[in-house]
N, C-alpha and C positions, 0 to 999 in steps of 0.2 A: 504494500500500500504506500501510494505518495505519502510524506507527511507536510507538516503546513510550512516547515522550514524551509524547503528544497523546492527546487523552482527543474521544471521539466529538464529531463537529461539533453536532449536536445533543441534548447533556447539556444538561442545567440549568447556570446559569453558578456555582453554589455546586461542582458538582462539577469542572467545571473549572478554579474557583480553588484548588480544594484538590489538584486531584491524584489525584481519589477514579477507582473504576473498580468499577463495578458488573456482576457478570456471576451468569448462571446455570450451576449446578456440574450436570454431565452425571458419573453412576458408570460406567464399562463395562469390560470385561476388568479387572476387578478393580483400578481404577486411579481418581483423579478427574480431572477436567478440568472449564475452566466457559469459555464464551463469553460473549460484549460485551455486555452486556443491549440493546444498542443494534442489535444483528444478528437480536432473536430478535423472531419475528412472533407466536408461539402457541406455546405447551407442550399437548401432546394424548395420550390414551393411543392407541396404535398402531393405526391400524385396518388393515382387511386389505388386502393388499400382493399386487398383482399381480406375478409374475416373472418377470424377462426375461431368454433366454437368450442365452447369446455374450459377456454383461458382464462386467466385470474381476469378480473374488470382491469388493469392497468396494460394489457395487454392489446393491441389497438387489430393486431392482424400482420401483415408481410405486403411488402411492396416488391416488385423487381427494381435494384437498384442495380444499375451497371452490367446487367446481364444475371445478378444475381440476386438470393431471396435475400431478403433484408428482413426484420424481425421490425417491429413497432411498437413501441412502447408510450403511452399516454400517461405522465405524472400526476396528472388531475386527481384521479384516484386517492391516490397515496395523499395528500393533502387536504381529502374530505372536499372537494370541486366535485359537484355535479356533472354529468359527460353529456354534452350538450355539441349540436352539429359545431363544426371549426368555423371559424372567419375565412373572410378571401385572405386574409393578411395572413394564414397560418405559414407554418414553414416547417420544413423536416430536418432537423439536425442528423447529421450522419457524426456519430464516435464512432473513432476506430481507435486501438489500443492490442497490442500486441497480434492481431491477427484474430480479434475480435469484435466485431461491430455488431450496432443495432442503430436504429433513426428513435429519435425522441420528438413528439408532436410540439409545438409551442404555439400560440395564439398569433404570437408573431417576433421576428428577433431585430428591434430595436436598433444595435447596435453593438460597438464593443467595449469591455472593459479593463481599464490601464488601473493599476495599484500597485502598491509595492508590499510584500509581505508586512510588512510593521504595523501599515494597516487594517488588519485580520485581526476579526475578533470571534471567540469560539460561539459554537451556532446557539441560541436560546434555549434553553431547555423547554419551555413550550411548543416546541417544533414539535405538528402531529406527528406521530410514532413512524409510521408508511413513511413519509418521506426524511426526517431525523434520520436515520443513517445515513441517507442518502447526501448530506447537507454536512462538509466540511469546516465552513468558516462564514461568517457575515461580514461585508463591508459597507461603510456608509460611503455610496456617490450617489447624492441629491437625492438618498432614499433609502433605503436597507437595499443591500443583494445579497441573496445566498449562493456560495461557491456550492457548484454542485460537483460530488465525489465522482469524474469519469469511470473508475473503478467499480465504485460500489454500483451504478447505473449499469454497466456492462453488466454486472456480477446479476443483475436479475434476470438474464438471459440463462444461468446456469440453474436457479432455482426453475425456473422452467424443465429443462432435463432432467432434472432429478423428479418433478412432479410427472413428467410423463413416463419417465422408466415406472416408475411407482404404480402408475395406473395400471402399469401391463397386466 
């Protein structure tokens, strides 16, 4: 697991002498959040989403991305958001991470965000439970953002396979 000290192994070495952490900011359930600019493979507007039944509710269905199945994951869930049709503004984040991806839905992605570790402050302990894991660190620009854990967010791709081996 990242921790909140260390800045992506492959940042530029300016950013890692500074501290800096670059992420892109995802809006959804009325909230922001931004990941590792270093986790995100392509920002896309959503294409159509095949769906699959039996899946947890955070589980949105598969896209063909790039020739391939892509997994879709919907946070909204995990934060107690009602699942309500997307905006035209929605966008599909692709994390890739070790030779594992999945797309995450967001209402829409605003923009990026520039901070430097010093800034990080640990996540609220109010954070609903479903997404508290998920939620590394808080910083304030012009609002709260939650760093969201690329890791932990992949990693729900694997409770997935274990919940399907299990089924068998």
């Amino acid at each position: 697991m990242e921790t909140l000290s260390t800045v992506a192994p492959d940042a530029p070495e300016d950013q890692a002498a500074s501290g800096a952490l670059s992420g892109v900011v995802l809006r959804f359930a009325g909230a922001r959040y931004a990941v590792d600019m270093a986790a995100v493979a392509e920002v896309v507007p959503v294409p159509p989403i095949t769906r699959l039944p039996g899946g947890p509710p955070w589980l949105t269905g598969v896209v063909n991305w790039r020739g391939r199945v892509l997994p879709v994951i919907d946070l909204r869930p995990l934060v107690g958001a009602p699942l309500s049709p997307l905006p035209t503004s929605a966008r599909l984040v692709v994390l890739s991470l070790d030779d594992v991806e999945c797309g995450v839905v967001a209402d829409m992605v605003p923009g990026l965000l520039e901070c430097t570790l010093a800034e990080l402050e640990p996540p609220p302990a109010t954070a609903a439970p479903g997404i508290g894991r998920l939620v590394r660190a808080v910083v304030d620009d012009d609002g709260p953002v939650a760093l969201l854990d690329a890791e932990a967010v992949l990693a729900l791709r694997s409770e997935l396979l274990t919940a399907r081996r299990g089924s068998r």
